[in-house]
N, C-alpha and C positions, 0 to 999 in steps of 0.2 A: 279041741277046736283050732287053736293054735299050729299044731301040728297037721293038721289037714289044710288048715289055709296055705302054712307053707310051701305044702306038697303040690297045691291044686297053681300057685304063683312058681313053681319051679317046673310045673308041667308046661304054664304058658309061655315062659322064657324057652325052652327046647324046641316047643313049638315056631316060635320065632326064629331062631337059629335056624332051623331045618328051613324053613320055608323061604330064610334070608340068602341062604345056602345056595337054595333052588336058582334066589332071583338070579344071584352070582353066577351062576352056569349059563340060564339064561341070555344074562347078560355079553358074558364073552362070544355066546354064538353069536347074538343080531348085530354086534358090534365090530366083531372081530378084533378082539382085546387079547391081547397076549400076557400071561405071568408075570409079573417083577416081583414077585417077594410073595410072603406067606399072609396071610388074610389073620386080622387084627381083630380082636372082639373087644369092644367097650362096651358099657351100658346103654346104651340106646342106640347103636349100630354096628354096622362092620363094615374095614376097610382092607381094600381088596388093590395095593401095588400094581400097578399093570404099564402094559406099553400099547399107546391107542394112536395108530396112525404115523407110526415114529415117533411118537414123543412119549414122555412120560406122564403119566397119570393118575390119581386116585378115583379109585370107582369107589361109592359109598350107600350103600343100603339100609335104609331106614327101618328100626325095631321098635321105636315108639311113633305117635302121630306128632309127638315136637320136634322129633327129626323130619317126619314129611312136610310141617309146615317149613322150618328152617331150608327144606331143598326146594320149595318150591320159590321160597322168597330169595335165595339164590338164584334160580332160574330168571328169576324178575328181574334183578341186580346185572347179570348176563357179563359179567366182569368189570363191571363201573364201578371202583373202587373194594371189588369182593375177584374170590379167584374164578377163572373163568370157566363158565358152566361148558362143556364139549358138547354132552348128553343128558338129557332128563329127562325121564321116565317111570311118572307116579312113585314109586317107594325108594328108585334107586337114581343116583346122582353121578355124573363122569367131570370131575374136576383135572384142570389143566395143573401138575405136580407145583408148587411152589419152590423150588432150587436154591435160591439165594441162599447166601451162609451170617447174613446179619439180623439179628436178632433183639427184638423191643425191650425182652427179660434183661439183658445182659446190658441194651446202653443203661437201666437205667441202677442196674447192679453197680455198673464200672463209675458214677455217678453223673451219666448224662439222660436226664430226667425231662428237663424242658425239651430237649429236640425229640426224644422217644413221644414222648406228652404233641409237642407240633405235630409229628406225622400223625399221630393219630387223630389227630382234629381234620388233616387233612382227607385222610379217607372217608373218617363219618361224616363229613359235607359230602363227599362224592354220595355217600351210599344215601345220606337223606335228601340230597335232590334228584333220586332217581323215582320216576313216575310209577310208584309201587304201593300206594295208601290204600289201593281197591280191592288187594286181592283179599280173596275169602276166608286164607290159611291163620291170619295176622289176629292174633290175639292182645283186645284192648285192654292198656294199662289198669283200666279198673279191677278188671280180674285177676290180673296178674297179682294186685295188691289184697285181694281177698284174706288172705292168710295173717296180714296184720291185724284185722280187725279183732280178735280173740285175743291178741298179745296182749294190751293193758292188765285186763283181767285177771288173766292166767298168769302173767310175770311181772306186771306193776313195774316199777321203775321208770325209764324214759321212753317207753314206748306209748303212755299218753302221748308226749309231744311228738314222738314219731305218725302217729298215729291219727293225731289234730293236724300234723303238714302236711301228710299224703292225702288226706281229706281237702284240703284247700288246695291244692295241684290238681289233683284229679278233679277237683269239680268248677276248675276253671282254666282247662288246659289252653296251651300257645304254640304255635307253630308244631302243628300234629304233621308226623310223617311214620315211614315203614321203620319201625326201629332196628338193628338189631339185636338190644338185648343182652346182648353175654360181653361186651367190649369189655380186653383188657392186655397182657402182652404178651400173652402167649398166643390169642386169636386174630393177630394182626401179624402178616409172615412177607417176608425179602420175597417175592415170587423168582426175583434172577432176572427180572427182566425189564428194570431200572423202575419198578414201583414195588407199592406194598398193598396186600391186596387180605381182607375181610374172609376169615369160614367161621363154619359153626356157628350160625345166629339163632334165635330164639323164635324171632319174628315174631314180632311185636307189635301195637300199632299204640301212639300216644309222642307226648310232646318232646321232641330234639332232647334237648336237657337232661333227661333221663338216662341218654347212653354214657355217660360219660362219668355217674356216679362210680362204678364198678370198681374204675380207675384207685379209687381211694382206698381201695380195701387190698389192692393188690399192687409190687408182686410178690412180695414178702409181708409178715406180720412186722420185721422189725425196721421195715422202711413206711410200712403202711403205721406205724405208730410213731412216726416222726412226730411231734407236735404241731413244730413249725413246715413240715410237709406239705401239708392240708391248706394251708393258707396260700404259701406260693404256688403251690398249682393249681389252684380253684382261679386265683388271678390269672395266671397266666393261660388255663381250658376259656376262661372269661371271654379274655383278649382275641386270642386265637377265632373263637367261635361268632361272638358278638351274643352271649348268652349272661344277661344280669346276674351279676354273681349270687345277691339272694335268692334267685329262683336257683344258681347249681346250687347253694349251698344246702336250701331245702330239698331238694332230691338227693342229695347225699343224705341228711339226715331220715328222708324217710328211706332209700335203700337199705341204706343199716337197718333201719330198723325193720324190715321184710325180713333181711338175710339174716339178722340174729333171732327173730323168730322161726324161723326154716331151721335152725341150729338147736335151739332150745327144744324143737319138735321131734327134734332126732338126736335127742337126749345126750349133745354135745356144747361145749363150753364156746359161747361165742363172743368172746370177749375182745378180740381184733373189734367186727361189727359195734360193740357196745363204746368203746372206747373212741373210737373217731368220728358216731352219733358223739357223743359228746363233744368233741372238737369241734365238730359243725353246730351246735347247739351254743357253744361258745363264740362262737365267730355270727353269730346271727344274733348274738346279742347288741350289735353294737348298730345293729340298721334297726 
């Protein structure tokens, strides 16, 4: 059985490819998109180098349905604070190339953490005050959080308390907008063209405070287990955003606890996620 599901899940990925293949040809006729480089396969897309109009570009064609929600909640975004959409076109997306040579990994590698942490405050204000809560694609925070619900059970530990927060967020959410989802520094890029600009969203729909959890997990394991880390920038995303640090701090503690369940389910050791729920479990002790 095992061996046939595999077979029948590697037929439908080929499937995809070819057909993703297609869009890409497709796409270069009605466009008139020209070559830059070789076509890129990830797991849920493929990205396709090109030159669109003189400029450069990424054309990108969606393999799963969370990559066409994510283009299409780009198309919504239309460059306010995300990279600018050229072309969109149900499964496939024409992004304006990002160029710039400065990078979020590296300020906060080289130890500039609070300005890395600013800019990003400042794009997710762009991208959450853009008028994008309606569309159809955006999957609500409730669902998204489904997956914790069987944690306690199955792995006890702190995922009751993970589990009793996300429970009391979600069922009393605050300032609901289009989230993106995946926020962290490698999906936030120098465009070259004196901003920084948002890919790869999830698309999301649910309360502000939520984007920003991610942040804490990433962009290393042995920056993200700073102790005293978690503190200073929970304050300082606080300030920045105007976001009551107990409600971030409880979205930290229930993201951990999603994302070390997600780990646990795929029978990997999540113990970044496990360890800075606890940092936040600790720092919410004192409100």
């Amino acid at each position: 059985m095992w061996q046939q599901t595999g077979k029948i899940k590697m037929q439908t990925r080929e499937h995809r490819l070819l057909k993703a293949n297609d869009t890409i040809a497709q796409a270069f006729i009605k466009w008139g998109l020209i070559s830059n480089g070789d076509i890129i396969t990830r797991n849920s897309s493929l990205l396709q180098p090109v030159i669109f109009d003189g400029m450069r570009a990424m054309l990108k064609v969606a393999l799963h349905d969370e990559e066409r929600r994510g283009a299409a909640l780009m198309a919504c975004w239309d460059g306010n604070g995300a990279a600018k959409v050229l072309k969109y076109d149900e499964d496939v997306l024409l992004l304006q190339l990002a160029t710039g040579t400065k990078s979020l990994r590296q300020m906060v590698l080289g130890g500039n953490e609070d300005e890395a942490n600013k800019i990003i405050c400042g794009v997710a204000a762009n991208l959450h005050n853009a008028n994008c809560m309606t569309l159809a694609e955006l999957t609500p925070l409730k669902l998204w959080f489904s997956d914790l619900g069987h944690a306690p059970a199955k792995y006890g530990g702190i995922f009751g308390e993970c589990l009793n927060v996300a429970d009391q967020l979600l069922n009393d959410p605050r300032d609901i907008v289009a989230l993106h989802g995946d926020i962290h520094y490698d999906n936030i890029l120098d465009s070259g063209r004196g901003e920084w600009v948002a890919i790869d969203p999830k698309a999301l729909l649910g309360e502000r405070g939520f984007d920003f959890a991610n942040l804490f997990c990433n962009p290393t394991p042995e920056i993200a287990l700073s102790e005293t880390r978690l503190q200073r920038q929970a304050k300082l995303i606080a300030l920045e955003t105007g976001i009551d640090i107990k409600r971030l701090l409880q979205w930290i503690l229930a993201w951990c606890g999603l994302c070390a369940a997600w780990t646990l389910d795929d029978r990997k050791d999540p113990y970044v996620q496990i360890a800075i729920a606890g940092y936040a479990l600790k720092e919410l002790a004192a409100f």
